[in-house]
Wavefront OBJ file of the C-alpha trace (Angstrom):
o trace
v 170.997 165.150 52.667
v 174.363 166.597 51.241
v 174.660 166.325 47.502
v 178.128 165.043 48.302
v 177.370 162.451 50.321
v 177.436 158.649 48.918
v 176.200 156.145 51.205
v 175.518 152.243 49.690
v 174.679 149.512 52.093
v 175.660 146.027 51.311
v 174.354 142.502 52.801
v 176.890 140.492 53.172
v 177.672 137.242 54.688
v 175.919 134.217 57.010
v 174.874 136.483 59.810
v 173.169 139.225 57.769
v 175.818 142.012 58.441
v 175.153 145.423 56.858
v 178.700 146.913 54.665
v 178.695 150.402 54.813
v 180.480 152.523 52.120
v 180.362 156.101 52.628
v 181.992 159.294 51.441
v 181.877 161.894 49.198
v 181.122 162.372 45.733
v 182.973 165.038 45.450
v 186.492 163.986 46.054
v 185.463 160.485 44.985
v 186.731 159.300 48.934
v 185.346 156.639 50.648
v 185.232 154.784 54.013
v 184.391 151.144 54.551
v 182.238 150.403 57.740
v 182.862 147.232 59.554
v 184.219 145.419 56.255
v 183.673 141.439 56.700
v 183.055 138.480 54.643
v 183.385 139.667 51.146
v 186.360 141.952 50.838
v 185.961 140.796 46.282
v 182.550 142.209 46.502
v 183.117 145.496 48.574
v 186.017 146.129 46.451
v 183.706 145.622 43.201
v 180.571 147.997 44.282
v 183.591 151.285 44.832
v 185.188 150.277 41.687
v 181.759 150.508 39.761
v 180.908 153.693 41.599
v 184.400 155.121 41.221
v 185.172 155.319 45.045
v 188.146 155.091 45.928
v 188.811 153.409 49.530
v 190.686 155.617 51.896
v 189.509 154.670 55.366
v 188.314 151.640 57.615
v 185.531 152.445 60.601
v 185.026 150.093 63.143
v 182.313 149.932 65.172
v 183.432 146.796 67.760
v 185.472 144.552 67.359
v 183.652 141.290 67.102
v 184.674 138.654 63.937
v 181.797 139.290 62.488
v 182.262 142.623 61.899
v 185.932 142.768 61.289
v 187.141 139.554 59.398
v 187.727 141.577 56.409
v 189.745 144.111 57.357
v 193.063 142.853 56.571
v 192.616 141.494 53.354
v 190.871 145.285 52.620
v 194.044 146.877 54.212
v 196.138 145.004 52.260
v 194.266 145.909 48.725
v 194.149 149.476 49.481
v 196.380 150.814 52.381
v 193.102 152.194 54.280
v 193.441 153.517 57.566
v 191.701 151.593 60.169
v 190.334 153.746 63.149
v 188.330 152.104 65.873
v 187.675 153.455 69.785
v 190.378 153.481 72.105
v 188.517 151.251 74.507
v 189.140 148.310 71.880
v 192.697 149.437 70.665
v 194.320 146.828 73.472
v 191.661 143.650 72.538
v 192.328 144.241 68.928
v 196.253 145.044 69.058
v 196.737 141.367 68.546
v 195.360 141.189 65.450
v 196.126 144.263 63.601
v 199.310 146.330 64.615
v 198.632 149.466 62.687
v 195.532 151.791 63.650
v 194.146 154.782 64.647
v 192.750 155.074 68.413
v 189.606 157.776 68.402
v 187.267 158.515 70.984
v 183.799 159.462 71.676
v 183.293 163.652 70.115
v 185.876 163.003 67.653
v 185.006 164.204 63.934
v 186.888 162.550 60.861
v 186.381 163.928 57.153
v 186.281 161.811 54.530
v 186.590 163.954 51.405
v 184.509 166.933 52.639
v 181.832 164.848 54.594
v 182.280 165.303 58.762
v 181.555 161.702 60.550
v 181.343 162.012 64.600
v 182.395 159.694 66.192
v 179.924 158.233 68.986
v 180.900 155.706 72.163
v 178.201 153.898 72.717
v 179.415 150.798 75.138
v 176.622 148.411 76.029
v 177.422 145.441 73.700
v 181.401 146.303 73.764
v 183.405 148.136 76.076
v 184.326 150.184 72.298
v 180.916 149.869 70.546
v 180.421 153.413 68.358
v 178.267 154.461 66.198
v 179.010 157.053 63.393
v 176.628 160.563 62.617
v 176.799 161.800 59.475
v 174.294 164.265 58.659
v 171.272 163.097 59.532
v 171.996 159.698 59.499
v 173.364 157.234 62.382
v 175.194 153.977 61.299
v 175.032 152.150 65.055
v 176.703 148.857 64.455
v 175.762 145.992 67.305
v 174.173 149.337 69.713
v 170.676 149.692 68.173
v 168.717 147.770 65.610
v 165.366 147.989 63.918
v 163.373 146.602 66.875
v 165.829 145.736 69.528
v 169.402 146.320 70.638
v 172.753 144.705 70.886
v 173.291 141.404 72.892
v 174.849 142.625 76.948
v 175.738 139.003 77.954
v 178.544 138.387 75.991
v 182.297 139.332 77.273
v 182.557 142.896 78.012
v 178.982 143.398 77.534
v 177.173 145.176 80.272
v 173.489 146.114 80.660
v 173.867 149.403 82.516
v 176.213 151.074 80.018
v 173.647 149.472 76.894
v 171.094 151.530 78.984
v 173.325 154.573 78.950
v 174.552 154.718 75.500
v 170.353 154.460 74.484
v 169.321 156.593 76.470
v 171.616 159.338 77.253
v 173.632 159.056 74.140
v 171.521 157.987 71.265
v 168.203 158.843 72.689
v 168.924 162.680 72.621
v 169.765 162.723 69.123
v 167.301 164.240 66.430
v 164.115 162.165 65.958
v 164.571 162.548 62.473
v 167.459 160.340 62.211
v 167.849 157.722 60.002
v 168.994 154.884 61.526
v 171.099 152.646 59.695
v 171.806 149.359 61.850
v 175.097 146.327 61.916
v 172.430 143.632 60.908
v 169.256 142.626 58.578
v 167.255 141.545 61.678
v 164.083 143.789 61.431
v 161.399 144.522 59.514
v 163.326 147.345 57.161
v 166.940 147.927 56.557
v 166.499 151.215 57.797
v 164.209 152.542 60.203
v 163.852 156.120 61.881
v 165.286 157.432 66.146
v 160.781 158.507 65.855
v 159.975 154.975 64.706
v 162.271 153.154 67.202
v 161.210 155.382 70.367
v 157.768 154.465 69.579
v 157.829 150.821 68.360
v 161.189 149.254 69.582
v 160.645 147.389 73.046
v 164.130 148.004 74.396
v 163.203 151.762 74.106
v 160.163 151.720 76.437
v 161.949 151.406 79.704
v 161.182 154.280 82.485
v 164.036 153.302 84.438
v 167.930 151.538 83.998
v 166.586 149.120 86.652
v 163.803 147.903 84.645
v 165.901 147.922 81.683
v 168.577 145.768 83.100
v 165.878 143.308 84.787
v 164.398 142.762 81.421
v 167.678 142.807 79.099
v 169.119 140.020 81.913
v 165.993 137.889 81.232
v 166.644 137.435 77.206
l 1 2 3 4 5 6 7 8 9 10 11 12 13 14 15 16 17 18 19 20 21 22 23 24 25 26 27 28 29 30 31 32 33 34 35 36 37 38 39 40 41 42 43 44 45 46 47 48 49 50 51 52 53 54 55 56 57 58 59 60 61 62 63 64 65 66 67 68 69 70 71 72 73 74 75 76 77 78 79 80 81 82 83 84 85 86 87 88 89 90 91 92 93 94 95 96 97 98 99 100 101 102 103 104 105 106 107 108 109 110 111 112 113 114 115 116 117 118 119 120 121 122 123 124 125 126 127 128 129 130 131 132 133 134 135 136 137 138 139 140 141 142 143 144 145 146 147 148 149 150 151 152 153 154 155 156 157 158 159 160 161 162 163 164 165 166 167 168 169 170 171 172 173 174 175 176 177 178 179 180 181 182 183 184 185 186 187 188 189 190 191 192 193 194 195 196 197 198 199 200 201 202 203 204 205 206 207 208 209 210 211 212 213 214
């Protein structure tokens, strides 16, 4: 892990969401990830760590996720940059952002974040790599993986962006996840190939069978 690098995870809210602020401590930047339900408190952990809140990452565009991010654009002017495939579902609510897509690499202060699409539980969903550490929103938890049945979900991209995307990434990877649902608040790409169910499958057809069934 970079020297540089400041990551803090915050619980916050009824549904158990995971806050990321990360950035650098060198340039004293920071980026909020996914900010929702307690814009004060956010605010209040970069002030007492001397961050100073540059950037908004999005990784879908659920409520849950994203009722925060005006009142945090409003406080500090942050950039808000989410995947293209959302850019027309969220357009509605926010008029001002930055479209990225999967491969793309932002800085904040001198710490690279690549961006990765990972559709399955959104048409957008994305997950963020920095270092050797994955922040994956609603794609992956600690023990399972990101609802398919809701609208725009779908089952055979989920498989896809597990599989093909995530799935090839180091083993070593921390995994950081969108929600407090399992055991830990952060778990390992090892630990989840070998104890997560919805990791297990030898085919997209069982997969989808099974992930249709919940």
């Amino acid at each position: 892990m970079s020297t540089a690098l400041y990551l803090k995870q915050l619980e916050l809210g009824p549904m158990e969401n995971f806050i990321y602020l990360i950035g650098s401590t060198e340039t004293r930047e920071a980026a909020v990830v996914d900010p929702a339900w307690e814009v004060d408190t956010i605010l209040r952990v970069a002030e007492q760590d001397d961050m100073r809140i540059t950037k908004i990452l999005i990784t879908h565009g659920h409520p849950d996720h994203t009722n925060g991010v005006e009142e945090l654009m409003n406080q500090t002017q942050a950039k808000v940059y989410l995947h293209k495939s959302e850019a027309e579902f969220m357009r509605s609510v926010w008029s001002d952002f930055v479209k990225v897509e999967g491969g793309d690499v932002l800085r904040i202060g001198n710490i690279p974040i690549t961006f990765l699409h990972t559709p399955g539980h959104t048409p957008g969903s994305q997950c963020f790599l920095l270092e050797d550490k994955l922040i994956s929103g609603d794609t992956l938890f600690i023990g399972f993986c990101g609802r398919c049945d809701l609208p725009g979900g779908n089952p055979e991209q989920m498989y896809d962006s597990l599989y093909n995307r995530l799935g090839k990434l180091d083993d070593r990877t921390l995994l950081y996840p969108g929600h407090n649902y399992g055991k830990t608040p952060v778990s390992t790409l090892r630990d989840e190939k070998a104890q997560n169910p919805y990791l297990q499958f030898k085919s997209l057809r069982e997969f989808v069978n099974f992930r249709m069934r919940r």
